[in-house]
DSSP file (Angstrom, degrees, kcal/mol; ACC not computed):
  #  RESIDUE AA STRUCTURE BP1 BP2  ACC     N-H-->O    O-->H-N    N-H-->O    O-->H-N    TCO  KAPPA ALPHA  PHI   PSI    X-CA   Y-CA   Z-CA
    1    1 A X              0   0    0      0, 0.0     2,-0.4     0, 0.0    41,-0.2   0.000 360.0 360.0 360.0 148.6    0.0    0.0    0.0
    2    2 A X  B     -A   41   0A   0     39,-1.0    39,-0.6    41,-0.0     2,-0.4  -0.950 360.0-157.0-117.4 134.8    1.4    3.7   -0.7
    3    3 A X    >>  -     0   0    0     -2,-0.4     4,-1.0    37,-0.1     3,-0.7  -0.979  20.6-133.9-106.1 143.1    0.8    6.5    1.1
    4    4 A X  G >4>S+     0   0    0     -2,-0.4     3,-1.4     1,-0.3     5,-1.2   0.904 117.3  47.6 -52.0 -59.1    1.0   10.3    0.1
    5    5 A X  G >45S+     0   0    0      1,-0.2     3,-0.7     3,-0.2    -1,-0.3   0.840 106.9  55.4 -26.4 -58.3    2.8   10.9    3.1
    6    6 A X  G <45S+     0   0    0     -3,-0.7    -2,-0.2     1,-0.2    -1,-0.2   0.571 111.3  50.6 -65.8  -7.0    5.4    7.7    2.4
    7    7 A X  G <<5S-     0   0    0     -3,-1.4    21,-0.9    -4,-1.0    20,-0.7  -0.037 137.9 -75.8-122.9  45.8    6.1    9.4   -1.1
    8    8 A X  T < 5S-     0   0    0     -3,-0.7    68,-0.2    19,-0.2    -3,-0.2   0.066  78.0 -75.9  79.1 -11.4    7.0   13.2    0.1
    9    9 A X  S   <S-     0   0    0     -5,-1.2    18,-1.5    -6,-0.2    19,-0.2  -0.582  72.9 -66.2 112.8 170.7    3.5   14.3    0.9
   10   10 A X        -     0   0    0     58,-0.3    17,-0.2    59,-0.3    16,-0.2  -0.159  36.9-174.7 -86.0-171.5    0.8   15.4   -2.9
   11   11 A X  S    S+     0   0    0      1,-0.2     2,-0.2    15,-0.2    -1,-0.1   0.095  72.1  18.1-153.3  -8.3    2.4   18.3   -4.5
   12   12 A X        -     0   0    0     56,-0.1    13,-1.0    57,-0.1     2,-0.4  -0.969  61.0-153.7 179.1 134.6   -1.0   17.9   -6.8
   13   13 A X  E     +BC  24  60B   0     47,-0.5    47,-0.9    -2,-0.2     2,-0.3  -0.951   8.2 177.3-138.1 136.5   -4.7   16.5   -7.4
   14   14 A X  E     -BC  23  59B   0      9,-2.6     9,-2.8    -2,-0.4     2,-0.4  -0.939  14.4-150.1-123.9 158.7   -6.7   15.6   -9.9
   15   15 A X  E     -BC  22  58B   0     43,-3.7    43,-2.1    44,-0.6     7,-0.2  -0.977  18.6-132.3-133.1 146.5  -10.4   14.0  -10.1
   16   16 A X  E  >  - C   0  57B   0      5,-1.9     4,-3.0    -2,-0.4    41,-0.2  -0.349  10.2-158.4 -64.5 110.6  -11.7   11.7  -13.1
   17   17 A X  T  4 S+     0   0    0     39,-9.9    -1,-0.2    38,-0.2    40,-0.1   0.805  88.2  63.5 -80.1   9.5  -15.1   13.0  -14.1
   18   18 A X  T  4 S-     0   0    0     38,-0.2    -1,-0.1     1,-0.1    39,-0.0   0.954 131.3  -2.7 -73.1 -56.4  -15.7    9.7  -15.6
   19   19 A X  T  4 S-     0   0    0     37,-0.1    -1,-0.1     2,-0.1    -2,-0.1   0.170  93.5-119.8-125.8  -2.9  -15.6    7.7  -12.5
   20   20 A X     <  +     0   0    0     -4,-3.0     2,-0.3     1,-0.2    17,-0.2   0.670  57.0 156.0  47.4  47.0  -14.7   10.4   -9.9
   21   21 A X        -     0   0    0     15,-0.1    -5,-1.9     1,-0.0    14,-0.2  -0.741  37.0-122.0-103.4 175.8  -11.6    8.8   -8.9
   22   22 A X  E     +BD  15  34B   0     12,-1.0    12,-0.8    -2,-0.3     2,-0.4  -0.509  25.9 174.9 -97.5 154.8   -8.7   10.6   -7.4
   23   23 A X  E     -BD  14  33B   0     -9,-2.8    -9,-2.6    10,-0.2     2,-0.3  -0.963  10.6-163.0-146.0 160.4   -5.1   10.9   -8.5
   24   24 A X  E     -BD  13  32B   0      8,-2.3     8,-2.3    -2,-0.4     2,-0.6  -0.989  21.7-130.5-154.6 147.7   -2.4   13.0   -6.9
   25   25 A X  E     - D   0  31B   0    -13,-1.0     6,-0.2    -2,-0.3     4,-0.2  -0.774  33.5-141.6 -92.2  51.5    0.8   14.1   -8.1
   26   26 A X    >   -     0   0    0      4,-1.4     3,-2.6    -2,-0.6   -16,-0.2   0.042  22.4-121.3 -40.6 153.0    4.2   13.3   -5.0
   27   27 A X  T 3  S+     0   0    0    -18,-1.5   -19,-0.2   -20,-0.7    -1,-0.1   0.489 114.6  57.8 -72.8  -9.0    6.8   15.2   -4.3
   28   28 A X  T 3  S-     0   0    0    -21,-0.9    -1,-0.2   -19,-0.2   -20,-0.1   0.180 122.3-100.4-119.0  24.0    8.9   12.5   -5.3
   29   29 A X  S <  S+     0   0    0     -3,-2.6    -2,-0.1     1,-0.3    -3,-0.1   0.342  79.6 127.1  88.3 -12.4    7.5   12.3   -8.7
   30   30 A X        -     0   0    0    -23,-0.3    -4,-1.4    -5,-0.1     2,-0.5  -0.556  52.5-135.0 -81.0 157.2    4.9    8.9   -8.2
   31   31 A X  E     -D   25   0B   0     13,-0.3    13,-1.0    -6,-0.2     2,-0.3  -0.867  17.3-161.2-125.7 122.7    1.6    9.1   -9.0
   32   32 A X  E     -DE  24  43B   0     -8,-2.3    -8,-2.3    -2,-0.5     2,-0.4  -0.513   8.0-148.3 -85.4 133.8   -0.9    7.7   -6.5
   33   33 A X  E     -D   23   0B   0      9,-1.7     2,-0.4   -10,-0.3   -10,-0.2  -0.908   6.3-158.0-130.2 115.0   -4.5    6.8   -7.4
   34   34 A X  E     -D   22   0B   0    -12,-0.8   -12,-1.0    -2,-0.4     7,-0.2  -0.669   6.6-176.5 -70.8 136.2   -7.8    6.9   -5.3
   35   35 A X  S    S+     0   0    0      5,-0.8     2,-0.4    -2,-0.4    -1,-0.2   0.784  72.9  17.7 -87.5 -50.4  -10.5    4.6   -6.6
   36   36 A X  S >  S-     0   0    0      4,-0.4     3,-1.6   -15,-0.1    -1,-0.4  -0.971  94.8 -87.3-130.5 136.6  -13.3    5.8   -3.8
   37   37 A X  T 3  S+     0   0    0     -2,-0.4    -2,-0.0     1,-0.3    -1,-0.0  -0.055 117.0  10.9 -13.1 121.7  -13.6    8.9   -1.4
   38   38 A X  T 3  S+     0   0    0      1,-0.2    -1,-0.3    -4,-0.0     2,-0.1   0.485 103.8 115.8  76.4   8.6  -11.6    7.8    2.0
   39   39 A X    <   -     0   0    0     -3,-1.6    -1,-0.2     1,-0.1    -5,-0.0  -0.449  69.6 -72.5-101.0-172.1   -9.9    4.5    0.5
   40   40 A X        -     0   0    0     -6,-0.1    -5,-0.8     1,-0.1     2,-0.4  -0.178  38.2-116.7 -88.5-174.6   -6.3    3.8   -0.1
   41   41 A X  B     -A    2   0A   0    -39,-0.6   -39,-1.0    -7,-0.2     2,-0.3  -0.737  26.0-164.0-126.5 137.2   -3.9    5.1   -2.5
   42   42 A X        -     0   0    0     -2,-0.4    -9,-1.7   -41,-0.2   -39,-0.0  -0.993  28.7-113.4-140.6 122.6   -2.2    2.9   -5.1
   43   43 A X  B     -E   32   0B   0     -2,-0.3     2,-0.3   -11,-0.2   -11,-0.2  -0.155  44.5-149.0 -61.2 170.7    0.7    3.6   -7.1
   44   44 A X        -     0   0    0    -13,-1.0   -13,-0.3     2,-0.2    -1,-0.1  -0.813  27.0-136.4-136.8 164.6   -0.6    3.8  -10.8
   45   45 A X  S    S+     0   0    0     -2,-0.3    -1,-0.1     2,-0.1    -2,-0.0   0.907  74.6 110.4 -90.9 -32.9    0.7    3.0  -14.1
   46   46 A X        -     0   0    0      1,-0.1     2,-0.4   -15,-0.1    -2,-0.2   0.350  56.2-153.9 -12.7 129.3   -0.8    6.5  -15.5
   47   47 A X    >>  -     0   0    0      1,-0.1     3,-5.1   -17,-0.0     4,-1.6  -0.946  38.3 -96.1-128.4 163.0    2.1    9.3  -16.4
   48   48 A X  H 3> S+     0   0    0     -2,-0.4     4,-0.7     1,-0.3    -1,-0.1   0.861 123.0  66.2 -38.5 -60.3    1.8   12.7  -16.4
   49   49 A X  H 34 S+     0   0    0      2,-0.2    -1,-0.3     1,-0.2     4,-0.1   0.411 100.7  44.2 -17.8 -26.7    1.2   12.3  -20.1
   50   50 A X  H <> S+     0   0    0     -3,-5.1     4,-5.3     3,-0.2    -1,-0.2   0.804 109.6  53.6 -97.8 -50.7   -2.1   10.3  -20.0
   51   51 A X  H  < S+     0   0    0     -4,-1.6    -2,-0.2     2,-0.2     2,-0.2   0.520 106.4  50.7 -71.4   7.3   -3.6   12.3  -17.6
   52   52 A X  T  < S+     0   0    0     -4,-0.7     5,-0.2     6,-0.0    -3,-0.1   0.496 118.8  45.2-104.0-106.3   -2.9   16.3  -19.9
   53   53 A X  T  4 S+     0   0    0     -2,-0.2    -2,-0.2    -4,-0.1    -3,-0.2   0.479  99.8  70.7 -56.2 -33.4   -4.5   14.5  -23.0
   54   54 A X    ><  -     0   0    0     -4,-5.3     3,-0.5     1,-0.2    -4,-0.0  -0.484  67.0-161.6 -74.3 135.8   -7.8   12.6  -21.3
   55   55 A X  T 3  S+     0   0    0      1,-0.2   -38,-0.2   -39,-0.0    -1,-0.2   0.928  81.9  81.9 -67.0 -32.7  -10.1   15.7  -20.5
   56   56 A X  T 3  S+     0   0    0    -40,-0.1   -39,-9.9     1,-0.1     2,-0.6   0.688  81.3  79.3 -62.8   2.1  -12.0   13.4  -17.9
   57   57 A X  E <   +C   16   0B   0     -3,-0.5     2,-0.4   -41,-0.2   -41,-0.2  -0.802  62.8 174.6 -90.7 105.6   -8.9   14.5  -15.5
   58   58 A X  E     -C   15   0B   0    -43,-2.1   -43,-3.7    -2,-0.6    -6,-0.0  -0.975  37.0-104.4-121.3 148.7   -9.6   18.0  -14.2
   59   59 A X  E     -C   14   0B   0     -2,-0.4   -44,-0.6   -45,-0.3     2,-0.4   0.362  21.2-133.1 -24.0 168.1   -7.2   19.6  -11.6
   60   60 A X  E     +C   13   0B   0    -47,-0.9   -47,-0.5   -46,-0.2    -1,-0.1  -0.883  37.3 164.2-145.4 114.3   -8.6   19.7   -8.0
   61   61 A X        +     0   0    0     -2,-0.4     3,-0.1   -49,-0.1   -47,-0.0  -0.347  37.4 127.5-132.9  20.7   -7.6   23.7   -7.2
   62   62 A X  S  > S-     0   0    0      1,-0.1     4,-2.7     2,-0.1    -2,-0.1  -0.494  74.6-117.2 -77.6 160.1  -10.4   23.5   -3.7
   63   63 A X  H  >>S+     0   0    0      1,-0.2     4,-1.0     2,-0.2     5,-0.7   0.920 120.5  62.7 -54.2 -38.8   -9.2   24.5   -0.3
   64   64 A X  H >>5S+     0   0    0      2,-0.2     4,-1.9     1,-0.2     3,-0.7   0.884 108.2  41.1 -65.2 -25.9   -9.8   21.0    0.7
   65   65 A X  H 3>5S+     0   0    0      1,-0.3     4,-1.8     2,-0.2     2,-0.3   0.966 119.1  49.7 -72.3 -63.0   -6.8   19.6   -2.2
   66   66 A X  H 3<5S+     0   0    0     -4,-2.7     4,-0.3     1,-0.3    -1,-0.3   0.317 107.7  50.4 -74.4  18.5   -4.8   22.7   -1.1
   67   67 A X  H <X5S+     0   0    0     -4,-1.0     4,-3.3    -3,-0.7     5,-0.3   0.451 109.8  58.0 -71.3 -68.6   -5.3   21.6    2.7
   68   68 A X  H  X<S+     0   0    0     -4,-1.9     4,-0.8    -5,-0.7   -58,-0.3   0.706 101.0  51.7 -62.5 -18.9   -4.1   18.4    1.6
   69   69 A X  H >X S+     0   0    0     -4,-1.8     4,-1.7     2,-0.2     3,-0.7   0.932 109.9  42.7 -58.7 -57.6   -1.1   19.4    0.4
   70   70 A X  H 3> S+     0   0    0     -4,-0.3     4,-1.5    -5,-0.2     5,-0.2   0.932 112.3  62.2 -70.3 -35.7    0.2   21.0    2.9
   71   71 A X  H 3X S+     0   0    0     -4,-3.3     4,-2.8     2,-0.2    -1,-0.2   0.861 115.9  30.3 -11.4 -57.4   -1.3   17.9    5.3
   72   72 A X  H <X S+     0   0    0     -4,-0.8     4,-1.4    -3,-0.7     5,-0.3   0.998 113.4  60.8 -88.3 -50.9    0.8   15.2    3.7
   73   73 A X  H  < S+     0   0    0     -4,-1.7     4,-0.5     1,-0.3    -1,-0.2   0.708 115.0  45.4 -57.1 -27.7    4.0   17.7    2.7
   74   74 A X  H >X S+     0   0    0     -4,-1.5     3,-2.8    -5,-0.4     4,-0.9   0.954 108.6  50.3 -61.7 -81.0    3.9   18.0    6.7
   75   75 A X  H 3X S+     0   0    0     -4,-2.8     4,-2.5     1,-0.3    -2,-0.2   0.702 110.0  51.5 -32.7 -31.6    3.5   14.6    7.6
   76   76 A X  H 3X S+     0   0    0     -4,-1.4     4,-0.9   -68,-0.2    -1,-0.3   0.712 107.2  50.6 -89.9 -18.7    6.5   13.5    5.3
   77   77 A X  H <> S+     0   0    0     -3,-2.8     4,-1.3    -4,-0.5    -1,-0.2   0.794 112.8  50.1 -93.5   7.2    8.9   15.9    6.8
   78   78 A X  H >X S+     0   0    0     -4,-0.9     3,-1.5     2,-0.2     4,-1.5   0.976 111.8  45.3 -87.2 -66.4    7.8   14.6   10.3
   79   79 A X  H 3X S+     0   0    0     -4,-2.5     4,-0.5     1,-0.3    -1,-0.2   0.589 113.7  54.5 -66.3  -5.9    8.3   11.1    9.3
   80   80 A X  H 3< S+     0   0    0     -4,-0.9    -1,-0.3    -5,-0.1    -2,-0.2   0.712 110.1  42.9-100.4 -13.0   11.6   12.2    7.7
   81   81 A X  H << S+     0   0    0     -3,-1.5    -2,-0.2    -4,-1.3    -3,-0.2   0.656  98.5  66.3 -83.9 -12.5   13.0   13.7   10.6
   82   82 A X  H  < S+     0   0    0     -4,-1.5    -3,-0.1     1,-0.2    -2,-0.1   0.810 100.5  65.4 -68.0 -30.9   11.9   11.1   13.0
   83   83 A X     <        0   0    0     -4,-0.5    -1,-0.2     1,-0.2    -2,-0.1   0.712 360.0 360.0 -61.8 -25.9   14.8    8.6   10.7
   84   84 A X              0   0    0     -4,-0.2    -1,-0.2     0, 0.0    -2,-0.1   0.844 360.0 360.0-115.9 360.0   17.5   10.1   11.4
């Protein structure tokens, strides 16, 4: 299982209008994919590339995606200063 957190925290979100699932953008370059509201995050095969040419991927610019950036981008520097 991947977490946003375990990959530097999002840096970016998008949501599929097809199927309204999530995908968000790591600071360390993976891209993580929600399938349902509150479930886990799964690395994806998807590159940057698929998701600029399909329209049904539109940006997520809400407070609650920019909340969530700074959320995870938190979380990761916590759990990267607790290693060393």
């Amino acid at each position: 299982m991947a977490t946003l957190s375990g990959n530097g925290g999002a840096q970016r979100y998008w949501r599929n209008a097809r199927d309204h699932s999530r995908l968000a953008l790591c600071r360390n370059g993976q891209l993580l994919r929600q399938r349902q509201p509150g479930g886990r995050w799964w690395i994806t095969t998807l590159l940057l590339d698929d998701v600029s040419r399909d329209p049904a991927w539109r940006g997520e610019t809400t407070t609650v995606a920019s909340a969530g950036i700074t959320r995870t981008t938190r979380e990761a520097r916590r759990h990267d200063r607790s290693r060393s």
